[in-house]
C-alpha positions as CSV (number, residue, x, y, z in Angstrom):
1,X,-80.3,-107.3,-40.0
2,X,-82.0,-110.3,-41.1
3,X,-81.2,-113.0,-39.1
4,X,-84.6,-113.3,-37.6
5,X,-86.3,-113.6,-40.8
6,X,-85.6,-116.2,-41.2
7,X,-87.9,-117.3,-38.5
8,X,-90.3,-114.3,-38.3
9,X,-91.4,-115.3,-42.3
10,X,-92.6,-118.7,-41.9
11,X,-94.1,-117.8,-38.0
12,X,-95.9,-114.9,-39.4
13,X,-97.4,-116.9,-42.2
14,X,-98.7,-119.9,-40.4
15,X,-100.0,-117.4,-37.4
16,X,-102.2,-115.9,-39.9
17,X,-103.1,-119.1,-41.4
18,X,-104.5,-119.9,-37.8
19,X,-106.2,-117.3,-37.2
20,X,-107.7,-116.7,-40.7
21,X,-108.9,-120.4,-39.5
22,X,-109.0,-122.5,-36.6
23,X,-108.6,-119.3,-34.4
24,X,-111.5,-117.2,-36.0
25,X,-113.5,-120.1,-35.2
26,X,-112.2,-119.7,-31.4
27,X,-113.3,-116.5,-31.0
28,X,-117.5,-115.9,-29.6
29,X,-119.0,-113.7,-31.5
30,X,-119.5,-110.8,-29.4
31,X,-121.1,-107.2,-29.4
32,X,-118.7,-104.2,-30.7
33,X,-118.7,-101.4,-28.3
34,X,-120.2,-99.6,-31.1
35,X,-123.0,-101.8,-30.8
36,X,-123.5,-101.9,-26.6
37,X,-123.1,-97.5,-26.9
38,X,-126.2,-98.3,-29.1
39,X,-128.1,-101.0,-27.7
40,X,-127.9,-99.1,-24.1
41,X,-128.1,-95.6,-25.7
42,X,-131.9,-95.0,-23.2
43,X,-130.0,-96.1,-20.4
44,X,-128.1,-93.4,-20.0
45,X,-129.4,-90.9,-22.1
46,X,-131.8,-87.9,-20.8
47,X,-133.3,-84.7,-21.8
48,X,-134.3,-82.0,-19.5
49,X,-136.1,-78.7,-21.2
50,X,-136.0,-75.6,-19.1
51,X,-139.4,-74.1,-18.1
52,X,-140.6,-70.7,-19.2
53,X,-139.6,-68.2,-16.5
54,X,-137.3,-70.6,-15.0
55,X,-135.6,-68.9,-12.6
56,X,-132.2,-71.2,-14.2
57,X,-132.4,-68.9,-17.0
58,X,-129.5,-66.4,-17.7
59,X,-127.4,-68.7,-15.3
60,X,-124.2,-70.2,-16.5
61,X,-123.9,-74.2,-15.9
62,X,-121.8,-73.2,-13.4
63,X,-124.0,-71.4,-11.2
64,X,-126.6,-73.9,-12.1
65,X,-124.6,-76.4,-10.1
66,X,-125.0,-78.6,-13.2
67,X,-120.9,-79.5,-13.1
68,X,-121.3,-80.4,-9.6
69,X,-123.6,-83.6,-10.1
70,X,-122.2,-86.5,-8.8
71,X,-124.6,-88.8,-10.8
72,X,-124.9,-87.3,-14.2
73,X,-123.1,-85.0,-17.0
74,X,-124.5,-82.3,-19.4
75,X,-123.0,-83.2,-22.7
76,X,-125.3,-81.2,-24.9
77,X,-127.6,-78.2,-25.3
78,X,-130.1,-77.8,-27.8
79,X,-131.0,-74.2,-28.5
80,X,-134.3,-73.7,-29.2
81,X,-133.5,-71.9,-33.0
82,X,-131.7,-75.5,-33.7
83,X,-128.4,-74.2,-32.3
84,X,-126.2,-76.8,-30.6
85,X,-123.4,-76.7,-28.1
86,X,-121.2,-79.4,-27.3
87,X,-119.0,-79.9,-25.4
88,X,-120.7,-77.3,-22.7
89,X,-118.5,-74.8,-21.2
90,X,-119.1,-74.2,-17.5
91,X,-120.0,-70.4,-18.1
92,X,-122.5,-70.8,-21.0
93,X,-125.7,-69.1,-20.1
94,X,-129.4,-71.3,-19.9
95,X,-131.7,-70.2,-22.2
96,X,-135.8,-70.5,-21.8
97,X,-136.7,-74.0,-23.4
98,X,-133.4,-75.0,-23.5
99,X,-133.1,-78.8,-24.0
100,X,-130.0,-80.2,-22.0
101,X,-128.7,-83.5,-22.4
102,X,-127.6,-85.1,-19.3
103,X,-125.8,-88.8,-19.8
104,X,-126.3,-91.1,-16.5
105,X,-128.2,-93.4,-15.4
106,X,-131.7,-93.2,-16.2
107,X,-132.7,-93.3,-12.4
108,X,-131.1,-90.4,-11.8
109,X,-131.9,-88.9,-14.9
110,X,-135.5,-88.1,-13.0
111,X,-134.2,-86.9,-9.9
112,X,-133.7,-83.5,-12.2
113,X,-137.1,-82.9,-11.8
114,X,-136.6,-81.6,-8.1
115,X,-135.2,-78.8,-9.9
116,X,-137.8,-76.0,-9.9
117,X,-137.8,-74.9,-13.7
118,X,-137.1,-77.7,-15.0
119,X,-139.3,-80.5,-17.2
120,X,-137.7,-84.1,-17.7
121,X,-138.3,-85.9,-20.6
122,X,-138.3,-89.6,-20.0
123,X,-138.8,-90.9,-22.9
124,X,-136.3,-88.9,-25.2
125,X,-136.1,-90.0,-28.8
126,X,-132.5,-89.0,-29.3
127,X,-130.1,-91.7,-30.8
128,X,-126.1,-91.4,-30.5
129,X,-126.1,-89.7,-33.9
130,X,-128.9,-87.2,-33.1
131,X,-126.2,-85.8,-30.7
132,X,-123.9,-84.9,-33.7
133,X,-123.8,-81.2,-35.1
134,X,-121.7,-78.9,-37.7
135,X,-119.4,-78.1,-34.5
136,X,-119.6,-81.3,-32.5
137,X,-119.0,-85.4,-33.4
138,X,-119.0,-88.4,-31.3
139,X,-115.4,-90.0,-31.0
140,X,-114.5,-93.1,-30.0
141,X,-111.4,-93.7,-27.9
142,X,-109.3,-96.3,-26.3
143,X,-107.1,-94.9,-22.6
144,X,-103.6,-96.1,-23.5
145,X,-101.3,-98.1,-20.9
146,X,-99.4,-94.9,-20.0
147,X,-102.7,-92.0,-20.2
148,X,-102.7,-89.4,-17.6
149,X,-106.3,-90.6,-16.8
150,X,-105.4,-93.9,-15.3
151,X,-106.5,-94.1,-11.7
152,X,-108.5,-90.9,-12.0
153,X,-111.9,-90.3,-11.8
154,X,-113.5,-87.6,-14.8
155,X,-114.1,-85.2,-12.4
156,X,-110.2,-85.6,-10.7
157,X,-109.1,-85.1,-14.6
158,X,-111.0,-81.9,-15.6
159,X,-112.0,-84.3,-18.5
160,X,-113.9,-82.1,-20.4
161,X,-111.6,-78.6,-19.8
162,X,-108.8,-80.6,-20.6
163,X,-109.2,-82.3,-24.0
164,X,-112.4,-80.6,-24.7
165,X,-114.6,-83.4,-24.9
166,X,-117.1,-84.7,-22.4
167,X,-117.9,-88.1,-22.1
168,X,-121.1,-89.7,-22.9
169,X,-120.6,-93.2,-21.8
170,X,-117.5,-95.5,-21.1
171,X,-117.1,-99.1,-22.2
172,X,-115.4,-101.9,-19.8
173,X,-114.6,-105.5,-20.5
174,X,-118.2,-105.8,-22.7
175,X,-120.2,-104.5,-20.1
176,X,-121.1,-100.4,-20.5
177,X,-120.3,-99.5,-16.9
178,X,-123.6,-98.9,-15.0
179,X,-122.3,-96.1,-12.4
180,X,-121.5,-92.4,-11.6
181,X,-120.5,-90.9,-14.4
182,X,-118.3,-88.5,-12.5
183,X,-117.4,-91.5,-10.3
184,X,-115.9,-93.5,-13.0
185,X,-111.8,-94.4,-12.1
186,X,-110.5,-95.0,-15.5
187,X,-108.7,-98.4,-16.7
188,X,-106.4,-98.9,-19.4
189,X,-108.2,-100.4,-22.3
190,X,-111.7,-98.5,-21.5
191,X,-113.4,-97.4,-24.0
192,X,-114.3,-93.8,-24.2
193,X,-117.3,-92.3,-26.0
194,X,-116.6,-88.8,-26.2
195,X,-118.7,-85.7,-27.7
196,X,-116.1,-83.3,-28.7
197,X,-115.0,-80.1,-31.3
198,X,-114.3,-81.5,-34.6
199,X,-110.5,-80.2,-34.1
200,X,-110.5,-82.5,-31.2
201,X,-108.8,-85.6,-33.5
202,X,-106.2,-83.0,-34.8
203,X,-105.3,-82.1,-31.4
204,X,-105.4,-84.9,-29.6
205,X,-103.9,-87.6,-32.2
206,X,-100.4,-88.3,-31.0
207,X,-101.5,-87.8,-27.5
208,X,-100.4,-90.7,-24.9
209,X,-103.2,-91.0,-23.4
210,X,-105.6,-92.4,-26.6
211,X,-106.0,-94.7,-28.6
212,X,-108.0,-93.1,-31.4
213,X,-110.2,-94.9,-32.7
214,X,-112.4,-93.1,-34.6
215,X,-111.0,-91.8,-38.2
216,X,-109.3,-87.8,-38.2
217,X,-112.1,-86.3,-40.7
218,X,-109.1,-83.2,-41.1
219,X,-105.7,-84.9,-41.6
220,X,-102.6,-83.3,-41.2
221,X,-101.3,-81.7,-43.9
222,X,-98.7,-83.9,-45.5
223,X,-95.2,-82.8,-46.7
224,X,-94.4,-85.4,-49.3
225,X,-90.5,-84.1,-50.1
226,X,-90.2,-84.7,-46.1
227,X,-91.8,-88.3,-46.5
228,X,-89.4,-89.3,-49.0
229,X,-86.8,-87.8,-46.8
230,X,-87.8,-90.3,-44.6
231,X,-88.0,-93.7,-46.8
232,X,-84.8,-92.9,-48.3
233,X,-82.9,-92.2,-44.8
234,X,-84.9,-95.7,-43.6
235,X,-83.5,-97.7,-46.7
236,X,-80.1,-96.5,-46.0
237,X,-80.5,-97.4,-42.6
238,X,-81.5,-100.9,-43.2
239,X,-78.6,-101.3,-46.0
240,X,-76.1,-99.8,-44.0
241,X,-76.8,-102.4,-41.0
242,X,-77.3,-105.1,-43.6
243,X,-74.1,-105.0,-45.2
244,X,-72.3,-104.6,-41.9
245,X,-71.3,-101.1,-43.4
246,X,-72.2,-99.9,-39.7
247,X,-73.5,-101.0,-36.8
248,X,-77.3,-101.4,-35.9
249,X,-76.9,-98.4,-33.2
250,X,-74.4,-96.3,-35.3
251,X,-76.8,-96.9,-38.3
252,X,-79.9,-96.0,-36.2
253,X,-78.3,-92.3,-34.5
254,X,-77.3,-91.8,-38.1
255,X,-80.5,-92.1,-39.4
256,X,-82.0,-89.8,-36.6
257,X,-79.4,-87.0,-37.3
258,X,-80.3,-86.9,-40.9
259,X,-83.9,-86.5,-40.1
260,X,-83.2,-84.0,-37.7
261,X,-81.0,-81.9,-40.0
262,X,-83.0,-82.1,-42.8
263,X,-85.9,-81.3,-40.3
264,X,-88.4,-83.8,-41.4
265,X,-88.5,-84.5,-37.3
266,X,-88.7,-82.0,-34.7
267,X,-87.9,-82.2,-31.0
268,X,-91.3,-81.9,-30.0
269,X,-92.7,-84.0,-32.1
270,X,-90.4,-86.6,-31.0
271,X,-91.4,-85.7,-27.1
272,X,-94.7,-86.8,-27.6
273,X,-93.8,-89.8,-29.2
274,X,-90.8,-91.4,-26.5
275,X,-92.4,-93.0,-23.6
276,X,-90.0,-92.0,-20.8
277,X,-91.4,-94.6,-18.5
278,X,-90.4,-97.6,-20.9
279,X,-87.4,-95.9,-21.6
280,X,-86.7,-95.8,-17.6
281,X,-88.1,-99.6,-17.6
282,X,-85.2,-100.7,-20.1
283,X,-82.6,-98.9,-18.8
284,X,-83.1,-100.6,-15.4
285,X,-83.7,-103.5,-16.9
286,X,-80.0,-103.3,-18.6
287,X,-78.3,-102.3,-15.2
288,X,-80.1,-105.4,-13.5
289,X,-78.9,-108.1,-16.8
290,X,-75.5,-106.7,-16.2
291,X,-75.7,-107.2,-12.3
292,X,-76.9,-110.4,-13.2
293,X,-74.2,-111.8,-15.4
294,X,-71.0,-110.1,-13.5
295,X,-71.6,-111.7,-10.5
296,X,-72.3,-114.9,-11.5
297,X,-75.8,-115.3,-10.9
298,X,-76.0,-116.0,-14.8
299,X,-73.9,-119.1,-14.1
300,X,-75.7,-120.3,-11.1
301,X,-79.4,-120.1,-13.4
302,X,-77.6,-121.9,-15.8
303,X,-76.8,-124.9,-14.0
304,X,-80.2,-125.3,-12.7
305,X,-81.6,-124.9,-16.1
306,X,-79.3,-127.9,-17.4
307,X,-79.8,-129.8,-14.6
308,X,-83.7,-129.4,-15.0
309,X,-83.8,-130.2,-19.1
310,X,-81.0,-132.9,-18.7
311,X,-83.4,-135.2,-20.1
312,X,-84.2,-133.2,-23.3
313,X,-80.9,-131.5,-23.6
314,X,-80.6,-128.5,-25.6
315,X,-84.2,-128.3,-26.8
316,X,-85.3,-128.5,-23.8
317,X,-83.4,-125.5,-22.6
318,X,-84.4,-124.0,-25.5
319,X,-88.1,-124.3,-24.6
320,X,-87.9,-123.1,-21.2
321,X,-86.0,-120.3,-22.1
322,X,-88.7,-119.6,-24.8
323,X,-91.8,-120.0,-22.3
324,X,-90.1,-117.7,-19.2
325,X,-89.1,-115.2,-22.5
326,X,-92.9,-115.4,-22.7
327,X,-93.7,-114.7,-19.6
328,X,-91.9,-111.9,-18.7
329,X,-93.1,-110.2,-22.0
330,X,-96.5,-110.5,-20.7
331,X,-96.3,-108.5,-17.4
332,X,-92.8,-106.3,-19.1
333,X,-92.1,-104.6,-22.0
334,X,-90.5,-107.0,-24.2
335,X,-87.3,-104.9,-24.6
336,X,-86.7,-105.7,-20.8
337,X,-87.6,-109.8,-20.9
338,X,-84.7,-109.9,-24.1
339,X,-82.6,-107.9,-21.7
340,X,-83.0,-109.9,-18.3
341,X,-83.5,-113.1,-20.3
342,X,-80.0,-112.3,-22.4
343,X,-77.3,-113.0,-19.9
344,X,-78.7,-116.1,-18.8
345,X,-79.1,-117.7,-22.2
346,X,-75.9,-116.5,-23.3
347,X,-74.2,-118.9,-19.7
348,X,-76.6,-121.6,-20.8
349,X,-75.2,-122.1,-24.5
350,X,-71.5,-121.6,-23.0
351,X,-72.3,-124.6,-20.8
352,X,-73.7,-126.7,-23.4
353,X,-71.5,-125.6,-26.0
354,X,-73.9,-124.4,-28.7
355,X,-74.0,-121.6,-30.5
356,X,-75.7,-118.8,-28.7
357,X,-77.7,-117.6,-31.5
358,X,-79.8,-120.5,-31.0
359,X,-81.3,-118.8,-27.9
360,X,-81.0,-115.1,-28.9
361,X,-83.3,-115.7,-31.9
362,X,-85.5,-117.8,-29.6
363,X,-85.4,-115.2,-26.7
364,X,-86.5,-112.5,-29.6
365,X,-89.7,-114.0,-30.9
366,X,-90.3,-115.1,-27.6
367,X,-90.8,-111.5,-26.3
368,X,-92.6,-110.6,-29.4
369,X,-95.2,-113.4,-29.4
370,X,-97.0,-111.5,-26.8
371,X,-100.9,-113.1,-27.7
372,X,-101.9,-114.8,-24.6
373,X,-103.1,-111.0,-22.4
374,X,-104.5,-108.1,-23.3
375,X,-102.0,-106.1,-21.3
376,X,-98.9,-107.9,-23.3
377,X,-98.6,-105.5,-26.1
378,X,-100.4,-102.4,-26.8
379,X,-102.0,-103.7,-29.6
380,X,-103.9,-106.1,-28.0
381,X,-104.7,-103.7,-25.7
382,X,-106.4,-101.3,-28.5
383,X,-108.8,-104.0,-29.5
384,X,-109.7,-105.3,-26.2
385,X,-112.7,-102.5,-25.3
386,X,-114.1,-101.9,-29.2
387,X,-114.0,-105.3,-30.0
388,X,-116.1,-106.4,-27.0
389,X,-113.1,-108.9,-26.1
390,X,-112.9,-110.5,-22.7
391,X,-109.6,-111.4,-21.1
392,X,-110.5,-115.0,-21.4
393,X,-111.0,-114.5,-25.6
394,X,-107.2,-113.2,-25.2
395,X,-106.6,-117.3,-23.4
396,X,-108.3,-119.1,-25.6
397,X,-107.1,-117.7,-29.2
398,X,-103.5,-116.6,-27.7
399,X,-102.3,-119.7,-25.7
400,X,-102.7,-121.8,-29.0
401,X,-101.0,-119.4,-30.6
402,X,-98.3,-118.8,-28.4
403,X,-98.0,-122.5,-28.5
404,X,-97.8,-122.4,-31.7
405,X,-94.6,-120.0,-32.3
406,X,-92.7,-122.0,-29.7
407,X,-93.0,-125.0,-32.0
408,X,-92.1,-123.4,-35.0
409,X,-89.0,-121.1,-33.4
410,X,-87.5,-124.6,-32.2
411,X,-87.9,-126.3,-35.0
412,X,-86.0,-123.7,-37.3
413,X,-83.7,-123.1,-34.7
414,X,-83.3,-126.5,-34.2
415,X,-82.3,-127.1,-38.1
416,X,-80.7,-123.9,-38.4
417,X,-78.5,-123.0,-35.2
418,X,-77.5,-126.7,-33.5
């Protein structure tokens, strides 16, 4: 159960040595996406007020045609007794002096002024925060690596009927993105500012397709018996695997069937939780490392890897193993590099007649070392857009580190295993 802490300790300590450190100092200091929403707030930011005797009034948005511009989206109305409405349903009626707030860009912000009833304000005063009510609060949200929203536009998600929440601007890579609104094709790792209901976070917090970042104001309520349910099952998990009472697997279904039974888990609960797609990833992944080791192929990539580190000998098979471990965790899920990258180490220590637990704990921290990309891991991925990050940060402050692991998993493996 603990096998690998005995490398994990010492790598996890002197990783955040380095980047309490040396790689702090790597990092530029860059703008938040907090601080660009800000900074660029009268970019994209407009207020229209409807006209006395406009002949808008008593329309619905809808039959305003407001949901149907291709350059900009209502996010708010401001009554004219102080009452605010946000998000804005398609069939809530315009009042007379209504103040709606379009987000866009500015330029087309003034093209609303063709609109016979309407008055454009270009030079609003509102801030981020003035757009904040008793019913309404801006959230700030990450699209995961497996949202519904990738590769779709807002308008192809029916954002705002959807998750109830329209979106006032979207961070990219440092830069706000300077285009359609409606037009935008969402990435993962974009950052989403979002005007929503204040049940919003409750609903939407174990979603897949966020990464909230913004702090749930109305927690769920809490069952403590059922959390200590859970500690205790998780302790008897870990002894039961630690003592070699059971099996890693046996112990795991065990544990699950407890927390099942004693209902601290549900079946829906869990749905929203299991990412089918990785799921399907690994499972392919095993029927392809099995494919590769019964018909010799295992063999064959082991020869070539002891012909190419003759030199170095088993360090240096070691070390390439580590490096293509790696680099398969940065473009797979690290479950399927272990899995590929198992058979193949396993042939490779046969041949050079080492213990194979050399490479398995090498192959392990290899495919959780995952610094280098912001697409590696997931949580890399949920600091990239609100930290301001650029893939090249990711280079600079995770190759070192990468680097870094390798030498220390050889080194202990090295004294430890050979």
């Amino acid at each position: 159960m603990f096998t690998l802490a005995i490398v994990s300790i010492p790598a996890g300590i002197i990783g955040i040595l380095f980047m309490t450190t040396l790689g702090y100092q790597l990092l530029p200091s860059r703008k938040t996406s907090e601080d660009s929403f800000n900074e660029s707030s009268k970019e994209y930011l407009g207020e229209v007020v409807v006209e006395v005797n406009s002949p808008l009034i008593g329309k619905t948005i809808k039959e305003a045609g407001f949901n149907e511009l291709n350059d900009l989206y209502l996010i708010e109305i401001i009554r004219s007794n102080g009452e605010r409405i946000a998000p804005v349903s398609p069939y809530k009626k315009i009042r007379e002096s209504d103040r709606l707030i379009f987000s866009g860009m500015i330029s087309t912000i003034v093209e609303l002024q063709n609109i016979r009833g309407l008055h454009v304000e270009t030079g609003t005063h509102l801030r981020l925060e003035d757009l904040e009510n008793g019913n309404a609060s801006l959230v700030e949200a990450v699209v995961s690596h497996q949202s519904s929203l990738i590769h779709q536009t807002i308008k192809q998600s029916k954002f705002r009927a959807k998750f109830g929440a329209g979106v006032v601007a979207v961070h990219r890579n440092h830069e706000r993105i300077k285009s359609k609104v409606a037009d935008i094709v969402f990435k993962p790792g974009d950052t989403l500012l979002l005007i929503a209901n204040n049940d919003f976070l409750n609903r939407w917090s174990t979603s897949t397709d966020f990464y909230l970042i913004s702090p749930i104001s109305r927690p769920h309520v809490v069952n403590t018996n059922k959390s200590w349910i859970a500690i205790i099952v998780l302790v008897a998990m870990v002894l039961l695997a630690s003592f070699n009472l059971l099996s890693m697997f046996k112990a795991a279904m065990l544990a699950v069937i407890c927390l099942f039974l004693t209902q601290t888990i549900t079946f829906d609960g869990v749905k929203k939780h299991l990412q089918f797609n990785v799921l399907l990833l690994i499972a392919c992944s095993i029927g392809i490392g099995i494919a590769i080791e019964q018909t010799g192929t295992a063999a064959y990539i082991a020869n070539y890897f002891i012909l190419l580190t003759e030199g170095i000998g088993v360090i240096g098979a070691i070390i390439v193993v580590y490096l293509l471990t790696t680099l398969f965790t940065e473009v797979i899920t690290n479950n399927a590099a272990v899995v590929l990258m198992f058979p193949v180490s396993l042939a490779i220590a046969q041949q050079l007649q080492v213990d194979p637990m050399a490479f398995f704990v090498s192959i392990a921290i290899a495919a959780s070392a995952s610094f280098a990309t912001p697409i590696g891991y997931q949580t890399n991925l949920i600091v990239y857009g609100p930290g301001g990050y650029r893939f090249s940060d990711y280079l600079k402050v995770g190759i070192p580190l990468n680097i870094l692991y390798l030498l220390i998993t050889v080194t202990i493996v090295h004294f430890t295993w050979l």
